[in-house]
C-alpha positions as CSV (number, residue, x, y, z in Angstrom):
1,X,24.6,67.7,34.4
2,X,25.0,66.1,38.0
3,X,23.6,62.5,38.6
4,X,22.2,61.4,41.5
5,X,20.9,58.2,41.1
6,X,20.2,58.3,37.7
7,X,18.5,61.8,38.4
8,X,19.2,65.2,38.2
9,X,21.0,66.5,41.5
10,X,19.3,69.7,43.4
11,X,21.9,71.9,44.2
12,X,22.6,75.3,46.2
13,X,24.4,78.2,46.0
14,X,25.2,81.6,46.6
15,X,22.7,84.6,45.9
16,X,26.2,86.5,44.1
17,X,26.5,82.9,42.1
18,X,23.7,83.4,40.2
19,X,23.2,87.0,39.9
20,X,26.9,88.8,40.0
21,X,25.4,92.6,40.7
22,X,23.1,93.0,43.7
23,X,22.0,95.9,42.1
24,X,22.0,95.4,38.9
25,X,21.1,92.3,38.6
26,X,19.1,91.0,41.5
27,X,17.0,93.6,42.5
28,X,15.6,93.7,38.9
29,X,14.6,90.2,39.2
30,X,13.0,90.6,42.5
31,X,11.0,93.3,41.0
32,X,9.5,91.3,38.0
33,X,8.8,88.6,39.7
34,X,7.3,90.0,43.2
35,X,4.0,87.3,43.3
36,X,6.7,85.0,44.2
37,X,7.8,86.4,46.7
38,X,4.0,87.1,47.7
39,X,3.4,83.3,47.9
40,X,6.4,83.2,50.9
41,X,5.1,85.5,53.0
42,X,1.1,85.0,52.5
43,X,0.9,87.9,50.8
44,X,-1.2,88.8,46.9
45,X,1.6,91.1,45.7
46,X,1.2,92.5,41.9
47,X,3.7,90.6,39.7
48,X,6.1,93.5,39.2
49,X,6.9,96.5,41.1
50,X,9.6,100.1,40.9
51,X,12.8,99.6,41.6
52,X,15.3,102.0,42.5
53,X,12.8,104.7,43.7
54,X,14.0,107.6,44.3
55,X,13.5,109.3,48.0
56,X,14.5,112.0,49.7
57,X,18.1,112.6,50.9
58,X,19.3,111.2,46.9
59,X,18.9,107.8,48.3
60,X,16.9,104.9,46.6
61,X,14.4,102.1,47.6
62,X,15.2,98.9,46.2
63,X,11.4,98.0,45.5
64,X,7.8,99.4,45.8
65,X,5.5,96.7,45.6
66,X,1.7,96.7,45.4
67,X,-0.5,95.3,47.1
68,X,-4.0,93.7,46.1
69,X,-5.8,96.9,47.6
70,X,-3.6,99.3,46.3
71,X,-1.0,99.4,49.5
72,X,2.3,99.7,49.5
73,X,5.0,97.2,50.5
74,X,8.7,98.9,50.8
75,X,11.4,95.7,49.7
76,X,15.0,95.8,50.6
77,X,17.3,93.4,49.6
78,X,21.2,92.4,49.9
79,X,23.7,89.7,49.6
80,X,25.0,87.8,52.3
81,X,23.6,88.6,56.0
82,X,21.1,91.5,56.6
83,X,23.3,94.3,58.2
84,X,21.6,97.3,60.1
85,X,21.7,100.0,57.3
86,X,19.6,97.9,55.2
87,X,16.6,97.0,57.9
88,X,16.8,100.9,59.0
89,X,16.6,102.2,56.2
90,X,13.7,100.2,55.1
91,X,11.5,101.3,58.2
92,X,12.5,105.1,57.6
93,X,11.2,104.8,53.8
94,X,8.1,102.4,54.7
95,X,7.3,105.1,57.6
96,X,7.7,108.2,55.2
97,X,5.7,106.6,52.7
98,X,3.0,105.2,55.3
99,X,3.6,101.7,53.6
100,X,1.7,98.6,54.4
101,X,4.4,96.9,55.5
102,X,8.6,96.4,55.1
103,X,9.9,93.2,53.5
104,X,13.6,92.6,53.8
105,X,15.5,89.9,51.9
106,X,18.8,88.6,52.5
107,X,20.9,85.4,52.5
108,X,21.0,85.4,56.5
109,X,19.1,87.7,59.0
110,X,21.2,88.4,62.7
111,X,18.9,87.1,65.7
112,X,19.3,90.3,66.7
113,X,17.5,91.7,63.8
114,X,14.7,89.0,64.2
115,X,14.1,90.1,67.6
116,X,13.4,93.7,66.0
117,X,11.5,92.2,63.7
118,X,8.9,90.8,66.2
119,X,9.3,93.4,68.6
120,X,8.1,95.6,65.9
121,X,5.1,93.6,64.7
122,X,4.3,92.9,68.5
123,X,3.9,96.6,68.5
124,X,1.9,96.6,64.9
125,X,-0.5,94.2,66.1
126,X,-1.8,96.7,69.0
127,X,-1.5,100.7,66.5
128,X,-3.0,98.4,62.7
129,X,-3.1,101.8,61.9
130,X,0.7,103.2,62.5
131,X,2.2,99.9,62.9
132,X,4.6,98.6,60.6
133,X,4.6,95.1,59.5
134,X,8.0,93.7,59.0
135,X,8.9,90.4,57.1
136,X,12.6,89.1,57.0
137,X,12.7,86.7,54.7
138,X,16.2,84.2,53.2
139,X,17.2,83.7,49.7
140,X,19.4,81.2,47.9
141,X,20.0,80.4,44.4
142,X,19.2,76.9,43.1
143,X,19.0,75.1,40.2
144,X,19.1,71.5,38.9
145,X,22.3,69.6,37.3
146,X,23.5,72.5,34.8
147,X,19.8,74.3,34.7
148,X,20.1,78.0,35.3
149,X,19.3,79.2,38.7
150,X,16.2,80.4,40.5
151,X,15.5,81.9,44.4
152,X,14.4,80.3,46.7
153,X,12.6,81.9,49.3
154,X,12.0,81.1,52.9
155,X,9.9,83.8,55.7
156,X,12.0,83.8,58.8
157,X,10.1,86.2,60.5
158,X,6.2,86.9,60.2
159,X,3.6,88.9,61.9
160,X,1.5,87.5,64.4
161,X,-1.5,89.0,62.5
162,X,-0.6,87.9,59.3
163,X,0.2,84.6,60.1
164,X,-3.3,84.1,62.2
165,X,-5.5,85.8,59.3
166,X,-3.7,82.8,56.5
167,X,-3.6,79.8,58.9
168,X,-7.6,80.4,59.6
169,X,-7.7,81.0,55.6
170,X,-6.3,77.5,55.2
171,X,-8.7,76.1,57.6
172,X,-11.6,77.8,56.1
173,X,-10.8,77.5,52.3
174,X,-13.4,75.6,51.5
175,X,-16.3,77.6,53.6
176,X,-15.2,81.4,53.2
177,X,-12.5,81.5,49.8
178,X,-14.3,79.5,47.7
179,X,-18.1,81.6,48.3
180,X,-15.3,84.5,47.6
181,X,-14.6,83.6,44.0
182,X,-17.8,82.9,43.0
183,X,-19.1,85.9,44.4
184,X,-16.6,87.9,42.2
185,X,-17.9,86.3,38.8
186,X,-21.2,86.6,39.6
187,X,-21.9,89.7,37.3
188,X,-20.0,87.8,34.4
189,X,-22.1,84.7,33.5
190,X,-19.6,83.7,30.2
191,X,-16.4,83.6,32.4
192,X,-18.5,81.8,34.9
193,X,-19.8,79.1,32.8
194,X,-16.3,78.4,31.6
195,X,-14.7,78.3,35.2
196,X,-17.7,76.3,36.0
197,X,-16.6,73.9,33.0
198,X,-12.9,73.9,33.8
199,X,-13.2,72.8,36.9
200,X,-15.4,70.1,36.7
201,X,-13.3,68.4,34.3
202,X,-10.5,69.1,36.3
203,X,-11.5,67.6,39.0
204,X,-12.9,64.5,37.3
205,X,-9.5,64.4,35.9
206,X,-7.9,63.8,39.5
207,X,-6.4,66.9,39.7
208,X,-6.2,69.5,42.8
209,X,-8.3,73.3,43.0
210,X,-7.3,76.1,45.5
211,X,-9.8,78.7,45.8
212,X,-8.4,82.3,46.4
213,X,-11.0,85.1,46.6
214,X,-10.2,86.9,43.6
215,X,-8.6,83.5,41.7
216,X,-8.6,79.9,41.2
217,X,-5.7,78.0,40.8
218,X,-5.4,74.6,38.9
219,X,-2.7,72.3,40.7
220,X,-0.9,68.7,39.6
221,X,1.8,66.5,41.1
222,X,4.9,67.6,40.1
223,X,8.7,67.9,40.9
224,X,9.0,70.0,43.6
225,X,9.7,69.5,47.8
226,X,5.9,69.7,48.5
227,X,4.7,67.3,45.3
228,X,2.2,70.2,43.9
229,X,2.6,72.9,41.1
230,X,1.0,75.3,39.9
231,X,-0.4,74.2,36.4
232,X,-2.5,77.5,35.6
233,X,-4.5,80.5,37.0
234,X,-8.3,81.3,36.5
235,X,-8.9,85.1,37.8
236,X,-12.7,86.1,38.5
237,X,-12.6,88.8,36.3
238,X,-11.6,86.1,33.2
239,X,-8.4,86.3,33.1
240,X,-6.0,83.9,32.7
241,X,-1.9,83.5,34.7
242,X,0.7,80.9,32.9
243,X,3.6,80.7,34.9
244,X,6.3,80.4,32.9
245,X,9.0,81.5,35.3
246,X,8.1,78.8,37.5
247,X,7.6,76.4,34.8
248,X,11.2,77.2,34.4
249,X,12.3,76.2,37.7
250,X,12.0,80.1,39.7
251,X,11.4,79.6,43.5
252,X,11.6,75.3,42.9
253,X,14.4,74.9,41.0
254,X,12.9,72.2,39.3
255,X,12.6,73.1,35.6
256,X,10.1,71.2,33.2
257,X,12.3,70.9,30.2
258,X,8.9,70.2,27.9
259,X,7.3,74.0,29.1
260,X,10.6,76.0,28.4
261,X,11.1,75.1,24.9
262,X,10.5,78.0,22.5
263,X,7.7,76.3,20.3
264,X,6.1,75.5,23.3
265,X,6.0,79.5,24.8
266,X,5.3,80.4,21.2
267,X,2.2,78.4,21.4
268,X,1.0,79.4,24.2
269,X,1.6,83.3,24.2
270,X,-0.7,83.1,20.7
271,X,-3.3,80.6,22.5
272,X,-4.0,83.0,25.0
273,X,-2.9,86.3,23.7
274,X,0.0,87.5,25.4
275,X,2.6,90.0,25.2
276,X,6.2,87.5,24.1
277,X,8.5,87.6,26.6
278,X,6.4,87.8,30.0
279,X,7.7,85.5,32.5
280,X,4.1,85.0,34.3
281,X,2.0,86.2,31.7
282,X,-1.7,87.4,32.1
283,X,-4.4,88.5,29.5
284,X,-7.0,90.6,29.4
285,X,-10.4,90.7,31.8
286,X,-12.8,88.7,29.7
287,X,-10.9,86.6,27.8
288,X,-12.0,83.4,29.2
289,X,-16.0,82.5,27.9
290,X,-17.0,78.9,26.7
291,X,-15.4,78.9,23.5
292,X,-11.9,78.8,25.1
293,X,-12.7,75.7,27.8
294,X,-11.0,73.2,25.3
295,X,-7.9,74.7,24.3
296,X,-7.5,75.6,27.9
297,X,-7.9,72.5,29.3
298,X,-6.1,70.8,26.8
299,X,-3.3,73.0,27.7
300,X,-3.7,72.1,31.6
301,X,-3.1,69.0,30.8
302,X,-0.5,68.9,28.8
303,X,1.3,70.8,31.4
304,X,0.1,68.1,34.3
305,X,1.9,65.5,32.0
306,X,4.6,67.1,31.8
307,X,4.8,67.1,35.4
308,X,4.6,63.7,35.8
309,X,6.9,62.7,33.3
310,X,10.0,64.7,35.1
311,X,12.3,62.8,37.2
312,X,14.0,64.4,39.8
313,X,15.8,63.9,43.3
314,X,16.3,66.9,45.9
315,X,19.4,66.8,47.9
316,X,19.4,68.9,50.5
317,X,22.2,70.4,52.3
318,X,22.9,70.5,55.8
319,X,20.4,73.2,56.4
320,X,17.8,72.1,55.1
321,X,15.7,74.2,53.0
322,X,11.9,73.6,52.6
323,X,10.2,75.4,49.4
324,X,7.6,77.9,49.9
């Protein structure tokens, strides 16, 4: 493992380092592990999507994503820089499907392809009905000393409308998201009075909340360019998110050594009752009530300390690279 200091070294690399087939082995990735790619671009995608959809003409769209509300989000993705066939193609099949919105991922995106990009979100912003929402948005591999590697994701192009609706969401988290939530447990009192419980101690505990409408996510300092993780997901509906993939290192490329360990996933897929093998790993609606507020939070914070206890040091390259 690299040394830096004394410290594991952040590293970068190329997208065909990591994952040899584009194909076959990228484009599977991307489609399991979508909500990652949701948090870059503002966006509550559904964890996994379809990949290689088949379309008219015997061609194929890399992804189908869903959206919170049921839309649909048409992903294309390649190595190295965006080239024309990929960001046309990707409007034809988000047009013929009526999709949401296009979502194209690449290494390096043209200027010329950005200008596109806003021209056609420019456009979106006056037809919300027929417009097509574009997102362009870079990936690199990374990983730390002789960890394996993760994306990292950056949105190079947004639109306007999108961008305006989440900046006044940050602003107003605490006046409009947080009434959200609790709005969406009202009609179940047991996974109320747990949340209710959870968060309290959380709180008293030091620790950081973010309110979503639909979900509330516990946060600690950890390793990673912006100081704060993800420790753990509360859904109004009762459910529970762990993220192992991230936990891992995916979209920090900071790995907790402590959370990857097979005891410790073995634990915690029997805790909360999860299928083996999902990389961010939900139950079912309902599961959180009273009875499981310990064993939660005990598991919260054991993940908070093993936060804490990771040393690490980013070196960036030249172009720098901030996480999302």
């Amino acid at each position: 493992m690299g040394i830096h200091g004394g410290m594991a070294r952040l590293t970068y690399g190329k997208l065909s380092q990591a994952w040899r087939g584009e194909a076959a082995d990228f484009t599977p990735l991307l489609a399991e592990q979508l909500d990652l790619i949701g948090e870059t671009i503002d966006v509550d995608l559904a964890a996994a999507g379809q990949y290689e959809v088949p379309t008219a003409g015997s061609r194929r769209i890399d992804i189908v994503a869903s959206g919170a509300d049921g839309t649909e989000f048409v992903i294309e993705n390649q190595y190295g820089r965006a080239d024309h066939d990929h960001l046309t193609r990707g409007l034809a099949y988000a047009v013929a499907r009526r999709a949401r919105g296009l979502i194209v991922v690449a290494e390096q995106h043209r200027d010329e392809f950005r200008a596109v990009a806003q021209y056609l979100n420019d456009l979106a912003e006056y037809d919300k009905d027929r417009g097509i929402a574009v997102w362009l948005v870079e990936a690199r591999a990374v990983r730390i000393g002789d960890s394996p590697w993760a994306p990292l994701f950056t949105a190079v192009v947004e639109p306007n409308a999108f961008t305006t609706v989440v900046e006044q969401g940050k602003q107003t988290t605490g006046e409009l998201k947080e009434p959200q939530f609790w709005k969406a447990v009202a009609d179940a009192p047991q996974v109320r009075s747990a949340v209710e419980q959870l968060l309290e101690v959380w709180a008293a505990d030091g620790y950081r909340r973010r309110f979503e409408p639909n979900h509330v996510v516990l946060e600690a300092p950890g390793p990673s360019t912006s100081g704060i993780r993800t420790v753990i997901v509360l859904y109004a509906d009762g459910r529970i998110m762990v993220p192992f993939s991230a936990y891992a290192g995916l979209n920090s490329g900071y790995p907790i050594p402590e959370l990857t360990t097979d005891q410790f996933r073995r634990s915690a897929d029997e805790m909360f009752g999860f299928t083996p093998g999902q990389k961010l790993a939900r139950n079912a609606p309902g599961w959180l009530t009273p009875v499981h507020v310990p064993a939660v939070l005990q598991f919260a914070r054991s993940v908070a300390r093993a936060y804490s206890a990771t040393a690490y040091s980013a070196t960036q390259p030249d172009d720098t690279v901030s996480e999302q």
